[in-house]
MIDREN-833966 format. One record per residue: residue number from 1; residue in three letters; x, y, z of N, C-alpha, C in turn. Coordinates in steps of 0.1 Angstrom, whole numbers, plus 5000, padded with zeros to 4 digits. Layout:
<recs>
num / residu / n_xx / n_yy / n_zz / ca_xx / ca_yy / ca_zz / c_xx / c_yy / c_zz
NUM / ALA / X / Y / Z / X / Y / Z / X / Y / Z
...
</recs>
This chain:
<recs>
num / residu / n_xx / n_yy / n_zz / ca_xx / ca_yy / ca_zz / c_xx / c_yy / c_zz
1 / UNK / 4556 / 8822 / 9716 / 4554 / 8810 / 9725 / 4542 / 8812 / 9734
2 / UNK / 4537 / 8800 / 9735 / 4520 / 8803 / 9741 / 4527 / 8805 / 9755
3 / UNK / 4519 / 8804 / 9765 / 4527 / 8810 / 9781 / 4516 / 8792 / 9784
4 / UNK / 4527 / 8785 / 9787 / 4523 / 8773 / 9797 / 4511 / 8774 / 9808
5 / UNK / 4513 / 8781 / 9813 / 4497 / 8784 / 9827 / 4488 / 8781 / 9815
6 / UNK / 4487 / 8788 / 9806 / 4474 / 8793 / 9805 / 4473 / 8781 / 9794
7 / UNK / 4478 / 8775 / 9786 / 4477 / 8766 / 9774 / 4473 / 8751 / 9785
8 / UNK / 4484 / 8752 / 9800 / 4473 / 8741 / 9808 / 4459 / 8746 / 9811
9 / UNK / 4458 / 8756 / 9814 / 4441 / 8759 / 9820 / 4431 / 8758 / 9805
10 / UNK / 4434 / 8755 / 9794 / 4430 / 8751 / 9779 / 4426 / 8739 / 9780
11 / UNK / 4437 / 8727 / 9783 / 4441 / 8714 / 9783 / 4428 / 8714 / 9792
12 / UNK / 4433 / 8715 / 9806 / 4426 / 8710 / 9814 / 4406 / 8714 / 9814
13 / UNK / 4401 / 8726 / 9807 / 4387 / 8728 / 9800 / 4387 / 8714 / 9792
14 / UNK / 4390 / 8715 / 9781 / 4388 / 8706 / 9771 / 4387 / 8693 / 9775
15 / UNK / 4393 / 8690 / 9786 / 4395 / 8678 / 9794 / 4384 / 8680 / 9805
16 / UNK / 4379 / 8689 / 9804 / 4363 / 8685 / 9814 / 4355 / 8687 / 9806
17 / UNK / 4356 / 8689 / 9792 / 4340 / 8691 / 9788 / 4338 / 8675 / 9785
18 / UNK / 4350 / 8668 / 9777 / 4348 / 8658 / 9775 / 4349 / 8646 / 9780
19 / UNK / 4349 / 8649 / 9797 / 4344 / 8639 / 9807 / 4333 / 8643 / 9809
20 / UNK / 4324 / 8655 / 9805 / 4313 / 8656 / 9810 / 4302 / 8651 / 9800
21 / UNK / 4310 / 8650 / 9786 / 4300 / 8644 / 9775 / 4300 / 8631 / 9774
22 / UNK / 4311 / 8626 / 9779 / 4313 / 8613 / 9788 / 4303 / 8605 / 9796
23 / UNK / 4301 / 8612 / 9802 / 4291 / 8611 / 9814 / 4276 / 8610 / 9809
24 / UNK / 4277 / 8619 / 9800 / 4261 / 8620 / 9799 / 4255 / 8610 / 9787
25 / UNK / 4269 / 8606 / 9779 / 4264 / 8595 / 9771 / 4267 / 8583 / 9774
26 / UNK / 4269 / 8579 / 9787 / 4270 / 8572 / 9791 / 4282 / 8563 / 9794
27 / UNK / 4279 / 8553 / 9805 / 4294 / 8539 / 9804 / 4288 / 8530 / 9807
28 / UNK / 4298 / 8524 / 9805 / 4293 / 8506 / 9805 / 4292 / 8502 / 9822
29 / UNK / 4298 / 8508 / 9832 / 4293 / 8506 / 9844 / 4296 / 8515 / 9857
30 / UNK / 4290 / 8515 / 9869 / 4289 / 8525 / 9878 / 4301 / 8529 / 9885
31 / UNK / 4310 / 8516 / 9883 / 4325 / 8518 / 9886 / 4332 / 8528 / 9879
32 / UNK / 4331 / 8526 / 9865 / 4336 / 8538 / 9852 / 4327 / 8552 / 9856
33 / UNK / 4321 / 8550 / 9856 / 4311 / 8565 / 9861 / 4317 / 8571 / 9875
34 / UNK / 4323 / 8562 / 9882 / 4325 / 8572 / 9898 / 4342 / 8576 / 9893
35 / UNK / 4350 / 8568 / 9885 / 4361 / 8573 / 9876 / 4362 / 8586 / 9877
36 / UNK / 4352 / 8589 / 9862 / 4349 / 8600 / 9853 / 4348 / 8607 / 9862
37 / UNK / 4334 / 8612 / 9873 / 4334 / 8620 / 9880 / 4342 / 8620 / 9890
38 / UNK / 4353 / 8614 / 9896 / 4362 / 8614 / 9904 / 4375 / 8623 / 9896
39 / UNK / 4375 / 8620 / 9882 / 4393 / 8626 / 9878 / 4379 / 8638 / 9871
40 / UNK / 4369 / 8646 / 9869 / 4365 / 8656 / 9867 / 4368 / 8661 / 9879
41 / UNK / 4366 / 8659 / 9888 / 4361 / 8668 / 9902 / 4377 / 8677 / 9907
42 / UNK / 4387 / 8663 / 9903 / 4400 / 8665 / 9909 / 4407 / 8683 / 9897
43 / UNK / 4402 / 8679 / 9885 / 4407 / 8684 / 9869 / 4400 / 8697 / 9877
44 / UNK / 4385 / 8700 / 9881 / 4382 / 8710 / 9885 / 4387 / 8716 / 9900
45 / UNK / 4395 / 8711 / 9906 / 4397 / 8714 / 9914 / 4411 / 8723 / 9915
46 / UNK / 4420 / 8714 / 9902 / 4429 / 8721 / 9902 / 4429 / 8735 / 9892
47 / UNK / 4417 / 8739 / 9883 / 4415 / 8748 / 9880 / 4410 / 8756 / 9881
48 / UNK / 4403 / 8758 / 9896 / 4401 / 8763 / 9908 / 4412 / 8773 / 9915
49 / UNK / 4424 / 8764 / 9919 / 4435 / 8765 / 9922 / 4442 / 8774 / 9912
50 / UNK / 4445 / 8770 / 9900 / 4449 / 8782 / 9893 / 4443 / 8790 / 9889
51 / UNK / 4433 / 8794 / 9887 / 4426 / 8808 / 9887 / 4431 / 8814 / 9901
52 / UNK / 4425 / 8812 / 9908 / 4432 / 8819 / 9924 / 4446 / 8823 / 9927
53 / UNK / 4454 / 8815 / 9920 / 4470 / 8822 / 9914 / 4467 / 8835 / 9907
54 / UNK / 4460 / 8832 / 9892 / 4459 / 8845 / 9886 / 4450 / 8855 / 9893
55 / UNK / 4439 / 8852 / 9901 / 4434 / 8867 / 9910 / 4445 / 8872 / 9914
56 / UNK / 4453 / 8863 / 9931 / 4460 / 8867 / 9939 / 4474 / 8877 / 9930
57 / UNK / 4476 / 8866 / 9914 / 4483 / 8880 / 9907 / 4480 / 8894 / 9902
58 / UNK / 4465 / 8893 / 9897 / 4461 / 8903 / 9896 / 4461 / 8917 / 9903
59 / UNK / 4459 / 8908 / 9919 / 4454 / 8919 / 9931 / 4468 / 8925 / 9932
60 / UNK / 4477 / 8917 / 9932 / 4491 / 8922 / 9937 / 4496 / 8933 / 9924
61 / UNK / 4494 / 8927 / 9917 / 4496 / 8943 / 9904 / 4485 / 8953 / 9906
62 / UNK / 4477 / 8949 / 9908 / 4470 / 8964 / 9911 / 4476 / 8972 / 9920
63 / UNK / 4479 / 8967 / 9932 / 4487 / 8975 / 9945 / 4499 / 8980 / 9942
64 / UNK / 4502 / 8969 / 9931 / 4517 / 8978 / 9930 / 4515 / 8990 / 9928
65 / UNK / 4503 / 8996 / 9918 / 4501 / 9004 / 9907 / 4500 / 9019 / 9915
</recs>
């Protein structure tokens, strides 16, 4: 079984590259463009957030150690 965290931090990549190929090929108007980069920004923000889960897990196993 894949481990959920990480199969979202997958999802959510693949879900920015193709807002970002989005973007660069263009939309039909400036309104759809502040969209795209509005639910990119948010998508990067929360995978931001979970990386800093997995440091803050990291660091804490190391101390255990």
């Amino acid at each position: 079984m894949k481990d959920p965290f990480y199969a979202t931090m997958f999802k959510i990549q693949a879900e920015l590259k193709i807002l970002s190929e989005a973007c660069l090929n263009g939309v039909e108007s400036w309104d759809k463009y502040n969209q795209l980069i509005g639910r990119a920004r948010g998508l990067q923000e929360t995978l931001d957030i979970m990386n800093e889960v997995l440091r803050e897990d990291e660091e804490d196993d190391e101390h255990r150690k």
